[in-house]
N, C-alpha and C positions, 0 to 999 in steps of 0.2 A: 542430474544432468551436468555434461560438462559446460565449463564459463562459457564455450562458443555456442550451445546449443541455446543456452540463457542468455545471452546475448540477440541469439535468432529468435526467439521466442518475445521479446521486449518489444523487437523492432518490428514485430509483427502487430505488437499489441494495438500500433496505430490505424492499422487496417482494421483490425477485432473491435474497436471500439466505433468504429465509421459504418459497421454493419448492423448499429441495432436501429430499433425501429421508433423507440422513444429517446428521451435522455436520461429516463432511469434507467438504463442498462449502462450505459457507462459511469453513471454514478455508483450502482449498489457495483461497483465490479470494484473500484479506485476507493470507497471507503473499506471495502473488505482489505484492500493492503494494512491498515491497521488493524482493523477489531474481526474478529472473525463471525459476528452477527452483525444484525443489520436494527439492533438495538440504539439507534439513535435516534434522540431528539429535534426536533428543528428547533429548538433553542439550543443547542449544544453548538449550532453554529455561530458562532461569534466573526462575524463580515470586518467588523470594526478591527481586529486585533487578530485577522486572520489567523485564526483556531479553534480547533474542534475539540467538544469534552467529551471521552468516552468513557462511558461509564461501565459499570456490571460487567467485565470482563472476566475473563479465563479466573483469572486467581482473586476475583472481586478487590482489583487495583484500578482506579479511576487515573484517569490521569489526560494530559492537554496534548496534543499534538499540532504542527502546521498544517493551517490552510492555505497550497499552494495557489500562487495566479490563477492557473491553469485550471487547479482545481473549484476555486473559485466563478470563473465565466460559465464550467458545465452546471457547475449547482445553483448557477442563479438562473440559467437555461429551465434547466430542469424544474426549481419552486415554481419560478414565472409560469410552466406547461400544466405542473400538478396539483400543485399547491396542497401542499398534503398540512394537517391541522398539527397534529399532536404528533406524531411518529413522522422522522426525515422518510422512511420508507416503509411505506402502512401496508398493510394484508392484504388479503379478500375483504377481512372483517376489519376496515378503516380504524377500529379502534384499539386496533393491535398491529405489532410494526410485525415485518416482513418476516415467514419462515427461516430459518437455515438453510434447510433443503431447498427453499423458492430461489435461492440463491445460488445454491450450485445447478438446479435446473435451467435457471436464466443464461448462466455462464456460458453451458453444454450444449443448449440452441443455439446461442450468438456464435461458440468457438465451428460449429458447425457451417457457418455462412465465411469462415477463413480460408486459408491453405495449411494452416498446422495441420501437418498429419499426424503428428507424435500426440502418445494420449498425455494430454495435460488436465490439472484441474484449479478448481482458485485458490488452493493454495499455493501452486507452483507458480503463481504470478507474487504472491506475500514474498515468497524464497530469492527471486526473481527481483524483487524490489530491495530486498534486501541485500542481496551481493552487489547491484550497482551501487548502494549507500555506499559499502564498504570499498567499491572502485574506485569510486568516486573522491573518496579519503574521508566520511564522516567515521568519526572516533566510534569504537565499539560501545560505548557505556552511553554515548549518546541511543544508537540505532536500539538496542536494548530497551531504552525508555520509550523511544517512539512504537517500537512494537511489543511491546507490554511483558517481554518476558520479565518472567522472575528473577530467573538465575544468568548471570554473565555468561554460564559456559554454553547456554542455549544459543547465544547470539553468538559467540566465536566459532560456531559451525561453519555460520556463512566467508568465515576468512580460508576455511578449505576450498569453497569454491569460487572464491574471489580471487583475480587476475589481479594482484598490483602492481601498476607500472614503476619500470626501474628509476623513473624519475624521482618517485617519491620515497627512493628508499635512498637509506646515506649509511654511514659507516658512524657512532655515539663519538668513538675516540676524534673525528673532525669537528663533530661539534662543540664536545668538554674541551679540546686543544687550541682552537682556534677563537677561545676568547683570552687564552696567555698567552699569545704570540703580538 
Protein backbone atom coordinates (compact mmCIF):
# COMPACT_ATOMS: atom_id res chain seq x y z
CA UNK A 1 0.00 0.00 0.00
CA UNK A 2 1.05 3.35 -0.68
CA UNK A 3 2.03 5.76 2.66
CA UNK A 4 -1.42 7.76 1.73
CA UNK A 5 -3.50 4.71 1.55
CA UNK A 6 -1.71 3.64 5.09
CA UNK A 7 -2.17 6.67 6.36
CA UNK A 8 -6.21 6.31 5.24
CA UNK A 9 -6.29 3.12 6.61
CA UNK A 10 -5.02 4.25 10.31
CA UNK A 11 -7.30 6.98 10.49
CA UNK A 12 -9.92 4.90 9.80
CA UNK A 13 -8.78 2.58 12.31
CA UNK A 14 -10.74 4.87 14.76
CA UNK A 15 -13.93 4.30 13.35
CA UNK A 16 -13.10 0.25 13.11
CA UNK A 17 -12.46 0.02 16.59
CA UNK A 18 -15.92 2.09 17.67
CA UNK A 19 -17.84 -0.61 15.82
CA UNK A 20 -17.20 -3.64 17.88
CA UNK A 21 -19.72 -4.90 20.12
CA UNK A 22 -17.49 -5.84 23.22
CA UNK A 23 -13.92 -4.40 24.25
CA UNK A 24 -12.37 -7.46 23.24
CA UNK A 25 -12.33 -6.59 19.69
CA UNK A 26 -10.34 -3.75 19.99
CA UNK A 27 -8.10 -5.12 22.36
CA UNK A 28 -7.17 -8.67 20.56
CA UNK A 29 -6.93 -6.21 17.38
CA UNK A 30 -3.99 -3.49 19.12
CA UNK A 31 -2.15 -6.46 20.89
CA UNK A 32 -2.07 -8.29 17.52
CA UNK A 33 0.23 -5.02 16.44
CA UNK A 34 2.97 -6.74 18.37
CA UNK A 35 2.64 -10.50 18.63
CA UNK A 36 0.92 -12.08 15.89
CA UNK A 37 -1.17 -14.64 18.48
CA UNK A 38 -3.18 -13.96 21.01
CA UNK A 39 -0.89 -16.00 23.50
CA UNK A 40 -0.91 -13.79 26.27
CA UNK A 41 -1.07 -13.94 29.77
CA UNK A 42 -3.00 -11.42 32.11
CA UNK A 43 -0.02 -11.37 34.08
CA UNK A 44 2.22 -10.45 31.25
CA UNK A 45 0.42 -7.17 31.95
CA UNK A 46 2.34 -5.18 34.04
CA UNK A 47 -0.19 -1.85 34.95
CA UNK A 48 2.53 -0.66 37.28
CA UNK A 49 5.56 -0.16 34.70
CA UNK A 50 3.27 -0.12 31.76
CA UNK A 51 4.46 -3.14 29.83
CA UNK A 52 3.60 -6.14 28.37
CA UNK A 53 5.64 -9.62 28.29
CA UNK A 54 5.21 -11.51 25.14
CA UNK A 55 6.23 -14.56 25.16
CA UNK A 56 6.52 -17.73 22.64
CA UNK A 57 6.69 -15.77 19.66
CA UNK A 58 7.65 -16.28 15.88
CA UNK A 59 11.29 -16.99 16.57
CA UNK A 60 10.65 -18.15 20.44
CA UNK A 61 12.26 -14.47 21.44
CA UNK A 62 10.43 -13.20 24.49
CA UNK A 63 10.72 -9.86 24.97
CA UNK A 64 8.84 -6.39 26.82
CA UNK A 65 7.00 -4.03 24.93
CA UNK A 66 5.05 -0.48 25.98
CA UNK A 67 1.78 -0.31 27.47
CA UNK A 68 0.31 2.65 25.89
CA UNK A 69 -2.16 5.14 28.03
CA UNK A 70 -4.48 4.44 25.57
CA UNK A 71 -3.84 1.11 25.49
CA UNK A 72 -4.08 0.94 28.88
CA UNK A 73 -8.00 2.58 29.67
CA UNK A 74 -9.23 -0.16 26.82
CA UNK A 75 -7.61 -3.22 28.73
CA UNK A 76 -8.75 -2.18 31.95
CA UNK A 77 -12.27 -1.76 30.09
CA UNK A 78 -12.11 -4.72 28.80
CA UNK A 79 -10.51 -7.22 32.28
CA UNK A 80 -13.20 -4.93 34.20
CA UNK A 81 -16.07 -6.60 31.25
CA UNK A 82 -14.30 -10.17 31.12
CA UNK A 83 -12.30 -10.81 33.47
CA UNK A 84 -10.73 -13.47 31.87
CA UNK A 85 -8.48 -15.97 34.65
CA UNK A 86 -5.39 -17.48 33.02
CA UNK A 87 -5.36 -16.38 29.20
CA UNK A 88 -5.56 -12.18 28.47
CA UNK A 89 -7.72 -13.60 25.64
CA UNK A 90 -9.25 -17.11 26.29
CA UNK A 91 -11.02 -19.55 23.73
CA UNK A 92 -14.32 -21.16 23.54
CA UNK A 93 -12.42 -23.65 25.90
CA UNK A 94 -11.48 -20.72 28.75
CA UNK A 95 -8.61 -22.84 29.35
CA UNK A 96 -6.88 -22.06 26.29
CA UNK A 97 -6.18 -18.54 24.90
CA UNK A 98 -7.64 -17.42 21.69
CA UNK A 99 -7.29 -19.17 18.18
CA UNK A 100 -5.27 -17.44 15.33
CA UNK A 101 -7.84 -17.77 13.01
CA UNK A 102 -10.43 -16.43 15.92
CA UNK A 103 -8.63 -13.55 15.23
CA UNK A 104 -8.50 -12.74 11.82
CA UNK A 105 -12.22 -13.91 11.93
CA UNK A 106 -13.01 -11.15 14.53
CA UNK A 107 -10.94 -8.60 12.42
CA UNK A 108 -13.03 -9.50 9.14
CA UNK A 109 -16.52 -8.88 10.96
CA UNK A 110 -15.61 -5.72 12.62
CA UNK A 111 -13.68 -4.42 9.17
CA UNK A 112 -16.95 -5.30 7.82
CA UNK A 113 -19.19 -2.68 9.86
CA UNK A 114 -16.30 0.07 8.26
CA UNK A 115 -16.11 2.10 5.01
CA UNK A 116 -12.62 0.43 4.05
CA UNK A 117 -13.30 -0.96 0.89
CA UNK A 118 -9.82 -1.98 0.03
CA UNK A 119 -9.15 -5.71 1.09
CA UNK A 120 -7.19 -5.38 4.23
CA UNK A 121 -6.06 -7.87 6.80
CA UNK A 122 -4.43 -7.78 10.65
CA UNK A 123 -1.53 -7.78 9.40
CA UNK A 124 -1.68 -4.70 7.39
CA UNK A 125 -2.69 -2.89 10.52
CA UNK A 126 1.06 -4.55 12.14
CA UNK A 127 2.67 -2.92 8.64
CA UNK A 128 0.51 0.16 9.22
CA UNK A 129 1.79 0.47 12.82
CA UNK A 130 4.85 0.17 11.76
CA UNK A 131 5.50 2.88 9.05
CA UNK A 132 3.85 5.53 11.39
CA UNK A 133 6.90 4.33 14.23
CA UNK A 134 9.06 5.03 11.55
CA UNK A 135 7.18 8.52 10.54
CA UNK A 136 6.98 9.36 13.49
CA UNK A 137 11.09 9.21 13.79
CA UNK A 138 11.44 6.01 16.28
CA UNK A 139 14.92 4.51 15.37
CA UNK A 140 14.76 1.40 13.29
CA UNK A 141 16.58 -1.15 15.93
CA UNK A 142 14.15 0.17 18.31
CA UNK A 143 10.71 -0.64 16.20
CA UNK A 144 12.72 -4.07 15.26
CA UNK A 145 12.58 -5.01 19.14
CA UNK A 146 9.18 -3.80 19.57
CA UNK A 147 8.03 -6.06 16.78
CA UNK A 148 10.01 -8.97 17.50
CA UNK A 149 11.80 -9.24 14.25
CA UNK A 150 15.00 -11.04 14.11
CA UNK A 151 16.62 -9.58 11.53
CA UNK A 152 17.08 -5.61 10.94
CA UNK A 153 16.54 -5.92 7.30
CA UNK A 154 12.97 -7.15 8.21
CA UNK A 155 12.27 -3.90 9.85
CA UNK A 156 13.93 -1.45 7.13
CA UNK A 157 11.17 -2.53 4.67
CA UNK A 158 8.96 -0.37 6.45
CA UNK A 159 11.36 2.82 5.63
CA UNK A 160 10.32 2.06 1.81
CA UNK A 161 6.98 2.88 2.70
CA UNK A 162 7.63 5.36 5.23
CA UNK A 163 7.03 9.33 4.33
CA UNK A 164 9.87 11.14 6.19
CA UNK A 165 9.42 14.55 6.52
CA UNK A 166 11.95 16.96 5.28
CA UNK A 167 12.25 18.39 8.64
CA UNK A 168 13.94 15.56 9.95
CA UNK A 169 16.40 15.09 7.49
CA UNK A 170 19.77 17.41 7.66
CA UNK A 171 22.76 17.24 5.62
CA UNK A 172 25.97 15.04 8.51
CA UNK A 173 28.56 17.59 6.94
CA UNK A 174 26.19 20.64 9.23
CA UNK A 175 26.18 18.60 11.89
CA UNK A 176 30.39 17.22 12.11
CA UNK A 177 30.96 21.23 10.87
CA UNK A 178 29.02 23.09 13.06
CA UNK A 179 30.61 21.99 16.26
CA UNK A 180 34.32 23.62 14.81
CA UNK A 181 32.96 26.78 13.94
Amino acid sequence: MLPSQIFCLWKNAKSFLKNTQTPKTPCVICFNLFCRNARLKVSDIDFDRMTIYIRDTKYSKNRIVPLSKTMKVGLEKYLKHVRPKLWLFEGYDTSKHMATNSIGSLFRETLKKTNIKKRVTIHTLRHTYATHCIEMGMDPFTLKELLGHEALQTTMLYLNLATVKKSNSFSPFDKIYATKN
